[in-house]
C-alpha positions in Angstrom: -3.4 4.6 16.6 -1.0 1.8 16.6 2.7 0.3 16.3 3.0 1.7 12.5 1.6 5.1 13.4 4.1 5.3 16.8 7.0 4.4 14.9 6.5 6.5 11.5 6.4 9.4 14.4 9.5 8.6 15.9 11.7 8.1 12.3 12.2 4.2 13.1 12.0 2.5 9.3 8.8 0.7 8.9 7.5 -2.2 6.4 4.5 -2.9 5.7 3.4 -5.7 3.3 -0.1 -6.4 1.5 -2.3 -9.5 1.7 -5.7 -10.2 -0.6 -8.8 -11.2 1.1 -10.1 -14.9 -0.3 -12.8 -15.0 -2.6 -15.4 -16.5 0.1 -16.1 -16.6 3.8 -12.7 -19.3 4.7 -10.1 -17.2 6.5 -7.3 -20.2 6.7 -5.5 -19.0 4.2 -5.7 -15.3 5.0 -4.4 -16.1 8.5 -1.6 -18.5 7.3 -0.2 -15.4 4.9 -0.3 -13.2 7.5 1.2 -15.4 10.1 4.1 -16.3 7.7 4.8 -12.6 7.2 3.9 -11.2 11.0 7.4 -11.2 12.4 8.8 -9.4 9.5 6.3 -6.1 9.3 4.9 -3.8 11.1 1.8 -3.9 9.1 0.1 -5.6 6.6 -2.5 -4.1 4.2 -5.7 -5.6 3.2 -6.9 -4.9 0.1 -10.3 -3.7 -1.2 -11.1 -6.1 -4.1 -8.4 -5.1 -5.8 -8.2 -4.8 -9.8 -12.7 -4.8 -9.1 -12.2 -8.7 -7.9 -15.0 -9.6 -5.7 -13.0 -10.5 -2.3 -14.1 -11.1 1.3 -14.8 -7.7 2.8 -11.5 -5.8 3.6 -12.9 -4.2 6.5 -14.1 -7.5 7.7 -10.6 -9.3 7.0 -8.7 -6.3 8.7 -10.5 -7.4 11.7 -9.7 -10.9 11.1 -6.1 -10.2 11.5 -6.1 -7.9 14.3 -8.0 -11.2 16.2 -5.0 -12.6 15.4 -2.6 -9.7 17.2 -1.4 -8.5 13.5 -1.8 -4.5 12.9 -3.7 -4.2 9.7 -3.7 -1.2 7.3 -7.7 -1.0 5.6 -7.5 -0.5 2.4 -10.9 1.7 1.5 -12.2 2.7 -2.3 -14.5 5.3 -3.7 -15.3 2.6 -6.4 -18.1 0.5 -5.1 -19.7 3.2 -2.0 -20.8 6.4 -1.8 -20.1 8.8 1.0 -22.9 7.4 3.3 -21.6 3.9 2.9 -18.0 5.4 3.2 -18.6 7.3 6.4 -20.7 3.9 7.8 -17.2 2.1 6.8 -14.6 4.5 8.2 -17.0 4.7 11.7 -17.2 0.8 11.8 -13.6 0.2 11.5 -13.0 3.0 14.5 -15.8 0.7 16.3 -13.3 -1.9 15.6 -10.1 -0.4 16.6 -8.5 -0.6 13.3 -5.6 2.2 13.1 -4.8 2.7 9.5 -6.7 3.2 6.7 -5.1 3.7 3.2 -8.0 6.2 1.3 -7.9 4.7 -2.8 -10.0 5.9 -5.5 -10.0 2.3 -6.6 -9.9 0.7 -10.4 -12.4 0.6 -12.8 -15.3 -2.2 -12.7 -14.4 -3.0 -15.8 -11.1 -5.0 -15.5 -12.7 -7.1 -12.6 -14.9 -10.0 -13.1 -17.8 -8.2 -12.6 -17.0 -6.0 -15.7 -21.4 -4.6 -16.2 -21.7 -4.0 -12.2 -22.3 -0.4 -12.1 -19.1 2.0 -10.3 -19.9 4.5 -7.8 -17.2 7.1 -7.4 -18.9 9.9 -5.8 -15.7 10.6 -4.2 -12.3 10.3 -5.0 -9.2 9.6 -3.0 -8.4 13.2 -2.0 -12.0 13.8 -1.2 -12.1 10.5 0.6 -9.6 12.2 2.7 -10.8 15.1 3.6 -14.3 12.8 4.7 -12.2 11.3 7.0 -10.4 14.6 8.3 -13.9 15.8 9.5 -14.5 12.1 11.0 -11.3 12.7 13.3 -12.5 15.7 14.4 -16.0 14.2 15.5 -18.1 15.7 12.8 -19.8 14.0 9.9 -19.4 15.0 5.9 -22.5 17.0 6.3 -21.1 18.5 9.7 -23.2 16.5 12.3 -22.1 15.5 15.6 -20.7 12.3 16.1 -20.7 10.5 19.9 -16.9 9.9 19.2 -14.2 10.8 16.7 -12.3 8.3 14.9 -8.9 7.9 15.7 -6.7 6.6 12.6 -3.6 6.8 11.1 -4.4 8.1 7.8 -2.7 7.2 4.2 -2.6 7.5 0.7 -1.1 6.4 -2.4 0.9 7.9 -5.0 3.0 6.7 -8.6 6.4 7.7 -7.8 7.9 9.1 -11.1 9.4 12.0 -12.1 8.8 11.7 -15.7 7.0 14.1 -17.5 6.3 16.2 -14.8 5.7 17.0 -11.3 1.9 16.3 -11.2 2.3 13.2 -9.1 4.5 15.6 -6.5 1.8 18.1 -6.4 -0.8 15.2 -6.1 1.3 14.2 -2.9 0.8 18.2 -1.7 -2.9 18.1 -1.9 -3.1 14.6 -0.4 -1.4 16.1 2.6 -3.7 19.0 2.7 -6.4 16.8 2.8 -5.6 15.0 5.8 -2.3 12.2 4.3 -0.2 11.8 6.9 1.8 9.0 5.4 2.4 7.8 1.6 2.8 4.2 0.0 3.7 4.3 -3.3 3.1 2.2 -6.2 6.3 0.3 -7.7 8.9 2.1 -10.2 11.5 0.0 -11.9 13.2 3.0 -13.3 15.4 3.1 -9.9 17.2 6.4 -11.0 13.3 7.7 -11.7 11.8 6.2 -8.5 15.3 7.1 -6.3 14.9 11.1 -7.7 10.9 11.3 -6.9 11.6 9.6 -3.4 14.3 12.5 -2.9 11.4 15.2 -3.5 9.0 14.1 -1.7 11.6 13.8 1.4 10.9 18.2 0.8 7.2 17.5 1.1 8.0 16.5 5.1 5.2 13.5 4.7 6.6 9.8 5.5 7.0 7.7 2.4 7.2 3.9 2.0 8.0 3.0 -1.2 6.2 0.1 -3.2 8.5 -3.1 -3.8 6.3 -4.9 -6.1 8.3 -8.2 -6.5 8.4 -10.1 -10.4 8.5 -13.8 -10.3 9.2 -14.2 -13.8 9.7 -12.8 -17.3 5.7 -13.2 -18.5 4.8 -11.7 -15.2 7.1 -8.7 -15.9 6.1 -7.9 -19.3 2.1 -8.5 -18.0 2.8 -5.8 -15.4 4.3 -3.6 -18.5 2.0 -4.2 -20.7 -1.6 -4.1 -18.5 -0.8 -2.1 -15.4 -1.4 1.7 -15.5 1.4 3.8 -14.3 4.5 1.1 -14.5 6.7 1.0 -17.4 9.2 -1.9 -16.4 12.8 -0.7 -18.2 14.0 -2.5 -21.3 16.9 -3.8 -19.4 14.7 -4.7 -16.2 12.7 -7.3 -18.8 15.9 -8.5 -20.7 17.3 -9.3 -17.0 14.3 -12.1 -16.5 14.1 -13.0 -19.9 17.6 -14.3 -20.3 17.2 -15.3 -16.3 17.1 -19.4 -15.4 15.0 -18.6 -12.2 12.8 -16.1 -12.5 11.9 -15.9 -8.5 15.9 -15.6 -7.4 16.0 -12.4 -10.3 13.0 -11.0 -8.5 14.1 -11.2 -5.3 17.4 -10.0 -6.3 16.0 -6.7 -7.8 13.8 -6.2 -4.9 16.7 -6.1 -2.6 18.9 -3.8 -5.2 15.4 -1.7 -5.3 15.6 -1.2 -1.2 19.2 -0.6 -1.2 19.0 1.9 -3.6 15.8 3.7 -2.2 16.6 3.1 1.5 18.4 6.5 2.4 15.4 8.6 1.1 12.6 6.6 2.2 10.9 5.8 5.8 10.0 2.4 5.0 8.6 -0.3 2.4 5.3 -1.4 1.5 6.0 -4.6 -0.4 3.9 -6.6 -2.7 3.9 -9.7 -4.6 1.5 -11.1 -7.1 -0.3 -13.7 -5.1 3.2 -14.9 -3.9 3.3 -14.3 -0.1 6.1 -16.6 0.2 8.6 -14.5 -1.7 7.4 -11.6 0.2 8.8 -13.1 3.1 12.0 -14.5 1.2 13.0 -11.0 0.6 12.3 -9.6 3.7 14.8 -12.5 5.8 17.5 -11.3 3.0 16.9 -7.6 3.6 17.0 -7.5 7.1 19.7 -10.1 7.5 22.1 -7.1 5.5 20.9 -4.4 6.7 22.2 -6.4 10.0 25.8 -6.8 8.7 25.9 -3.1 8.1 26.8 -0.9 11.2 24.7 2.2 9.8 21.9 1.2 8.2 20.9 4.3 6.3 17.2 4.2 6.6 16.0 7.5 7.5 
C-alpha cells in the first residue's frame, strides 16, 4: 500500500483529487494536471470513462502517473467488464504496484457517447468488493490459487445525504463488510444534510473523504441540478451564482465554506472539478494556507 493508505491509518487528514484520462493515446496533458496538483494531494484518482465517455484506459493512466512519482487511486467499473476481465484488471494493477483502487458500479452506456454499446454489469460495486477481498487473500472469485495476493488499499463511494432515509448509511455498512476500508463521497450542497450524514458515518468507524465538487458558474450549477443523479444543488446555493459577477471566485468560495464546515467530521477530501484542474488547485493553496493560520486545525 502506499502514502494514502499509511496516513488514513494513522488519522493524519488526507486529499485526494480526480483527474480524467484524454480521449487518445497523448499523455501531456494528463501529466501537466497532475503535476500542477501533485504538491497539494496525497492522491489523485483516475477515472474509468466516466459518465460512459470513451477515455484512455484508467488502469493504463494510473500507471502513467505513478511513472511520474504521483500515488494514483484506480478508479474500476462493473459497467464495461465482467468478472474475468475484472479479476485480469485488479491482478494487472497489483502487477503494477498500484495501491488504491476505488470499486464503482459505473453509469449507464447510455449518457456516454457510445449510447447503443452494449453494458455489462455482471457485478456491482459491493460485489466488486467482495471479488477483490478474495484477491487479497490470494484466491480467485471461483476460489483458485493465485501465485500472489494483491495488496491494495480498497475504496468505495457513497451519496452522502440524510434525506429520506438511512439507505445510503446502511449502503456504507455493507460496503464495509464487503471489504471498504475507506469512503469518498459524492458532493452535497445541502451543508447541514452533508455535515449530519458525515457525523454518522464517523459511528460506522470507516475513514471518509468527502466530495468537494467545485461550480464554476451558474449554468454549470443548475446543469449539475438538473442532469446529475443524486445532487440537488439548494435554491439559495443557485441564486448565490446566479446573482454572482464571477462565477469561479463563488465556487471556490463555497468549496472552502464546504471544507470548513465538514472538516471536524471528516478524514479528508476528495475534490473535483468539471474539467477545471486549475481551480482544483486554486482552492487547495486557499485551504491549506487557513488551515495554517489556525493553531488547531480540527481535521480529525
Amino acid at each position: 500500500m502506499g502514502k494514502l493508505a499509511d496516513k488514513l491509518l494513522a488519522s493524519i487528514p488526507v486529499i485526494t483529487v480526480e483527474v480524467t484520462p484524454p480521449k487518445g493515446a497523448g499523455i501531456k496533458k494528463l501529466i501537466k494536471n497532475a503535476e500542477l496538483l501533485k504538491p497539494m494531494v496525497d492522491a489523485i484518482n483516475i477515472t474509468d470513462c466516466q459518465r460512459a465517455l470513451v477515455k484512455m484506459s484508467s488502469l493504463a493512466a494510473s500507471r502513467v502517473l505513478l511513472d511520474h512519482e504521483i500515488e494514483p487511486v484506480f478508479q474500476l467499473t462493473c459497467r464495461d467488464r465482467n468478472r474475468i476481465a475484472l479479476q485480469s484488471d485488479l491482478m494487472g494493477a497489483g502487477a503494477l504496484q498500484i495501491p488504491n483502487i476505488l470499486c464503482l458500479t459505473g453509469d449507464p452506456v447510455k449518457v456516454g457517447d457510445c449510447p447503443d454499446a452494449k453494458p455489462v454489469f455482471e457485478l456491482e460495486s459491493i460485489r466488486l468488493l467482495q471479488l477483490a477481498k478474495k484477491l487479497q487473500k490470494g484466491q480467485d472469485d471461483s476460489g483458485h490459487k493465485m501465485n500472489a495476493p494483491t495488496r491494495f488499499l480498497l475504496g468505495a463511494a457513497i451519496n452522502p445525504t440524510l434525506h429520506g432515509n438511512s439507505s445510503q448509511l446502511s449502503r456504507m455498512a455493507k460496503k464495509i463488510e464487503a471489504g471498504c476500508q475507506f469512503f469518498q463521497t459524492q458532493a452535497n450542497y445541502d451543508l447541514e444534510d452533508f455535515r449530519g450524514f458525515c457525523f454518522e458515518a464517523q459511528k460506522l468507524n470507516t475513514k471518509v473523504l468527502a466530495g468537494i465538487l467545485i461550480l464554476h458558474s451558474y449554468e454549470a450549477a443548475l446543469y449539475i441540478h438538473e442532469n446529475i443523479p443524486g445532487i440537488q444543488i439548494p435554491p439559495s446555493v443557485l441564486e448565490r451564482f446566479k446573482g454572482s459577477p464571477n462565477g469561479e471566485q463563488t465556487g471556490i468560495d463555497f468549496a472552502i465554506e464546504s471544507m470548513i464546515t465538514l472538516a471536524s467530521v471528516v478524514n479528508g477530501f476528495h475534490v473535483m472539478s468539471i474539467r477545471e484542474e486549475a481551480l482544483i488547485a486554486q482552492v487547495l493553496e486557499t485551504y491549506h494556507g487557513n488551515t495554517k493560520t489556525k493553531s488547531n486545525p480540527s481535521l480529525l
